[in-house]
TORPAKE-8238 format. One record per residue (C-alpha): residue number from 1; residue in three letters; x, y, z. Coordinates in nm, 3 decimals. Layout:
 resi resn       u       v       w
  NUM  ala       X       Y       Z
...
// end
This chain:
 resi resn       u       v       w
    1  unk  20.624   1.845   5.409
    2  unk  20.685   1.718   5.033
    3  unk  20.429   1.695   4.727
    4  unk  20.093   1.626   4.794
    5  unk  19.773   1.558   4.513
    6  unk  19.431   1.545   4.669
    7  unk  19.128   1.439   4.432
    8  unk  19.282   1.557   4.112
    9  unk  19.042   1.530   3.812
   10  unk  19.096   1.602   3.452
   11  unk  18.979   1.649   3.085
   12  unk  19.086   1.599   2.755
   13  unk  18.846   1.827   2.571
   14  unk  18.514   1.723   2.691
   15  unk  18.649   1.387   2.773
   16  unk  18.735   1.291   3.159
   17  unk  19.098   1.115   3.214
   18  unk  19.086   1.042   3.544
   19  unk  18.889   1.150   3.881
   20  unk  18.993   1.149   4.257
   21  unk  19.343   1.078   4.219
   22  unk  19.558   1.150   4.525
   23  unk  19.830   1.077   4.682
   24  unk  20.133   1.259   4.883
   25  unk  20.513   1.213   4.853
   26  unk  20.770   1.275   5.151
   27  unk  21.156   1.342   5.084
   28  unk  21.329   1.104   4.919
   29  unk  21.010   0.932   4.821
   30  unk  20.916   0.799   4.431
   31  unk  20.582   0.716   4.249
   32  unk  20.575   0.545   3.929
   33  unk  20.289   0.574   3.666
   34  unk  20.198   0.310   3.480
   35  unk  19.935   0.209   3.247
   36  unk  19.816   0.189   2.891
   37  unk  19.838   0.475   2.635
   38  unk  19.554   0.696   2.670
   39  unk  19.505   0.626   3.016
   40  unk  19.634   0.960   3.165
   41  unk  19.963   0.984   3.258
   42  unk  20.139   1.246   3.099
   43  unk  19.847   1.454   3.160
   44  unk  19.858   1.372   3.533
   45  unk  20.238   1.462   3.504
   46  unk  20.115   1.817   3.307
   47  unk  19.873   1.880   3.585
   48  unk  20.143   1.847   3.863
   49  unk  20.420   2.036   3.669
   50  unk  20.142   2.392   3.645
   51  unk  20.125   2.372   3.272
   52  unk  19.758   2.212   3.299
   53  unk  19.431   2.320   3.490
   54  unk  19.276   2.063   3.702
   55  unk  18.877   1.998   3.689
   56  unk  18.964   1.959   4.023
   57  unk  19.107   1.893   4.292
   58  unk  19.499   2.060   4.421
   59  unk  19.846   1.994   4.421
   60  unk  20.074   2.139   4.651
   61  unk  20.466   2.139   4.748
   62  unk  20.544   2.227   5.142
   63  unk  20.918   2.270   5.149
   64  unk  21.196   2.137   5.332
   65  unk  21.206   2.275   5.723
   66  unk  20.840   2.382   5.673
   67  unk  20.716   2.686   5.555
   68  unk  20.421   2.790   5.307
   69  unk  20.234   2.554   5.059
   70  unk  20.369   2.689   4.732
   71  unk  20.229   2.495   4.369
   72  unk  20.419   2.235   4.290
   73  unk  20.548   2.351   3.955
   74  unk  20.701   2.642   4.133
   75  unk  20.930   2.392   4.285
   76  unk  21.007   2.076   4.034
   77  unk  21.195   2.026   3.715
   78  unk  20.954   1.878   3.359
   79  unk  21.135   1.675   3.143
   80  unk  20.849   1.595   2.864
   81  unk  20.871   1.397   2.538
   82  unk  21.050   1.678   2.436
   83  unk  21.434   1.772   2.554
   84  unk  21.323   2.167   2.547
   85  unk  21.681   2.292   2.371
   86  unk  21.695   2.524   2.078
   87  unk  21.868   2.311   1.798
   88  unk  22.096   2.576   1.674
   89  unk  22.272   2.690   1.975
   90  unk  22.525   2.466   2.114
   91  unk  22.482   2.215   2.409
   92  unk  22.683   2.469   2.661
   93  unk  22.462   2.765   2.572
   94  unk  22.122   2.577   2.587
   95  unk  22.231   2.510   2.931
   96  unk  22.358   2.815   3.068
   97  unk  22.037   2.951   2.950
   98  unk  21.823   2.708   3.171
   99  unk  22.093   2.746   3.444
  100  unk  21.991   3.123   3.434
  101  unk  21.633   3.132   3.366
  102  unk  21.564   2.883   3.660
  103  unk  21.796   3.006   3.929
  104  unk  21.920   2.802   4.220
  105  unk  21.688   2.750   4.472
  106  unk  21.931   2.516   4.649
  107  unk  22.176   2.761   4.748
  108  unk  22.422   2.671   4.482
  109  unk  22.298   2.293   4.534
  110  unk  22.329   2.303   4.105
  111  unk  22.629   2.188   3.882
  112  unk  22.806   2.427   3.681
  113  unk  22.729   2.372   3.287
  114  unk  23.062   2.149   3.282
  115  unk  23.007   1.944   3.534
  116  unk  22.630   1.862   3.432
  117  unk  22.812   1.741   3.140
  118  unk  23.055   1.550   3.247
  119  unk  22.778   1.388   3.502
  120  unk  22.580   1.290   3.181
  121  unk  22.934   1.105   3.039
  122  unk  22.952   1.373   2.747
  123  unk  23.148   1.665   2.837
  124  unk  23.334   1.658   2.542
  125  unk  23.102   1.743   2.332
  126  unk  22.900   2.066   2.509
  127  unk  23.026   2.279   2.197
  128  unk  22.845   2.145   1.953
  129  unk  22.520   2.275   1.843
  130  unk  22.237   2.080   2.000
  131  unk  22.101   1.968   1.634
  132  unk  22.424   1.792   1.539
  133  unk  22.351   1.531   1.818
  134  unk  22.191   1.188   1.816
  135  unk  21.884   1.132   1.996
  136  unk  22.037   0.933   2.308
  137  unk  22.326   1.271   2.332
  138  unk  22.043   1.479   2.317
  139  unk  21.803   1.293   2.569
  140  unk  22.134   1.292   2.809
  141  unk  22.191   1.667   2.786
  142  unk  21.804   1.695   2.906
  143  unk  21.913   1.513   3.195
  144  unk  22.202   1.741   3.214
  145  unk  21.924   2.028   3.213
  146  unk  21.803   1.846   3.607
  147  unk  22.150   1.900   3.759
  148  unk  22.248   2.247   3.669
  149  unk  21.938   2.416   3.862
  150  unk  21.846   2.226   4.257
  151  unk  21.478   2.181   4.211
  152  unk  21.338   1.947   4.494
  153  unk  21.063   1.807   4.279
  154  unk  21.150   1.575   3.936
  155  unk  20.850   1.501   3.705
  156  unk  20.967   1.301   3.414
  157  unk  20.746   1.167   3.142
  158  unk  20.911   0.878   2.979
  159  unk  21.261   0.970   3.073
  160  unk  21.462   0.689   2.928
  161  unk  21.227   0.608   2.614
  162  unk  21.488   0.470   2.350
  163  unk  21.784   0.474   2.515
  164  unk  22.066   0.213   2.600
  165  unk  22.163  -0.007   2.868
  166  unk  22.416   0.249   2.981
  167  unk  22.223   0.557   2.934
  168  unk  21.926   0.383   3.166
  169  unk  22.178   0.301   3.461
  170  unk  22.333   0.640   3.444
  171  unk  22.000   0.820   3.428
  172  unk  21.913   0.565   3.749
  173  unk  22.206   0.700   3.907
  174  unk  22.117   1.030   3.885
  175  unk  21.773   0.998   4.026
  176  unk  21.901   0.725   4.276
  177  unk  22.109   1.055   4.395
  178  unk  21.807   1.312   4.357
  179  unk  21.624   1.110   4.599
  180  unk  21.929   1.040   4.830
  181  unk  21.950   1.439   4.877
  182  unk  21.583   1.455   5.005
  183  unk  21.467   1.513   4.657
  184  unk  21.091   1.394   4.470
  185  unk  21.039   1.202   4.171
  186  unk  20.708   1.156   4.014
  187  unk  20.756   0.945   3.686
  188  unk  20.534   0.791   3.389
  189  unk  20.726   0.510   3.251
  190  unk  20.649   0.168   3.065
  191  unk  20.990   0.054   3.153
  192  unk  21.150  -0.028   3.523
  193  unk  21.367   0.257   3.639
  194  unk  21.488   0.047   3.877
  195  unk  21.407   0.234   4.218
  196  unk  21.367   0.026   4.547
  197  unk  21.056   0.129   4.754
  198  unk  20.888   0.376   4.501
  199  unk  20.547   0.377   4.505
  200  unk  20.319   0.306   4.231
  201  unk  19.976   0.432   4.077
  202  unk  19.870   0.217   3.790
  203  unk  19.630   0.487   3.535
  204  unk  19.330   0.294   3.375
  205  unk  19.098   0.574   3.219
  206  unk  18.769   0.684   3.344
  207  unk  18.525   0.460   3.350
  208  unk  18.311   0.584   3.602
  209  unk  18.490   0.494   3.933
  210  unk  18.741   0.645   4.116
  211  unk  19.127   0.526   3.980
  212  unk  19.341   0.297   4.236
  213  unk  19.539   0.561   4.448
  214  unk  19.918   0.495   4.553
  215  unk  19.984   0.237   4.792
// end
């Protein structure tokens, strides 16, 4: 069971990132991506999610209780660069749409839009149009946007790039809690998100020999 990468391989244009990376995940388990600019990781990240082809190689999430192999992006939450909101609508209907388009595959396991909001420490604000709101509010909401649908898997691509000291232990609480609940995280960061036992795979660019695989 859980997330598992075998010999994953991939180009940007002609250009190899990376070859034979693999590695598998269990519940409740973390792996941290680290390395230089350049050197891979939000494309490994893309390839995982389904929005990239591999050159080669698979990834694959077996769920909970056992059952088919299903792709991986069928199963996890993306949180990019990007917060993935439409500036004009408001906070509340940017997530009821996500809350909708995604479903619940948890059984209910998701938040209501009001209680995402409250979770993120703004739930006073969820009526204002998404624009109106600085870039910390906004990068909380797409936290917000984890915790209204139950996906098992997380992959997060700098998740707490320019935010403050209390926006970085709340988003830590919220994937301390994740993985508590048998739930994946698979995160590029160049700052500690301060989880105990996580593994780590340290991206270097291709340069002709296989990358270091997770411990």
């Amino acid at each position: 069971m859980g997330l598992i990468a075998e010999n994953l391989a991939a180009r940007r244009g002609e250009d190899l990132l990376f070859v034979d990376i693999s590695f598998s995940l269990d519940e409740g388990g973390a792996l941290i991506l680290t390395g230089a600019n350049g050197s891979g990781k939000s494309t490994l990240l893309r390839v995982v999610a389904g929005l990239l082809r591999p050159d080669s190689g698979s990834v694959s999430y077996t769920p909970q209780g056992g059952g088919e192999a299903r792709p991986a992006g069928e199963a996890a939450h993306y949180l990019g660069h990007r917060n993935a909101m439409k500036p004009e609508l408001t906070v509340e209907e940017n997530l009821s749409f996500w809350k909708d388009f995604l479903g619940d595959a948890g059984g209910g396991a998701g938040l209501c839009v009001g209680e995402a909001a409250e979770t993120v420490g703004l739930g006073g604000i969820a009526h204002l149009p998404f624009g109106y709101l600085s870039a910390g509010q906004q990068r909380r909401f797409a936290f917000a946007k984890l915790l209204v649908a139950w996906r098992p898997v997380w992959i997060l691509d700098e998740p707490t790039a320019a935010l403050d000291a209390a926006a970085d232990r709340m988003f830590a609480s919220l994937v301390s809690g994740h993985l508590a609940r048998g739930g994946i995280v698979l995160a590029a960061t160049h700052q500690p998100l301060g989880l105990e036992g996580a593994k780590e795979l340290r991206m270097k660019g291709f340069a002709g020999t296989p990358q270091d695989r997770a411990a």
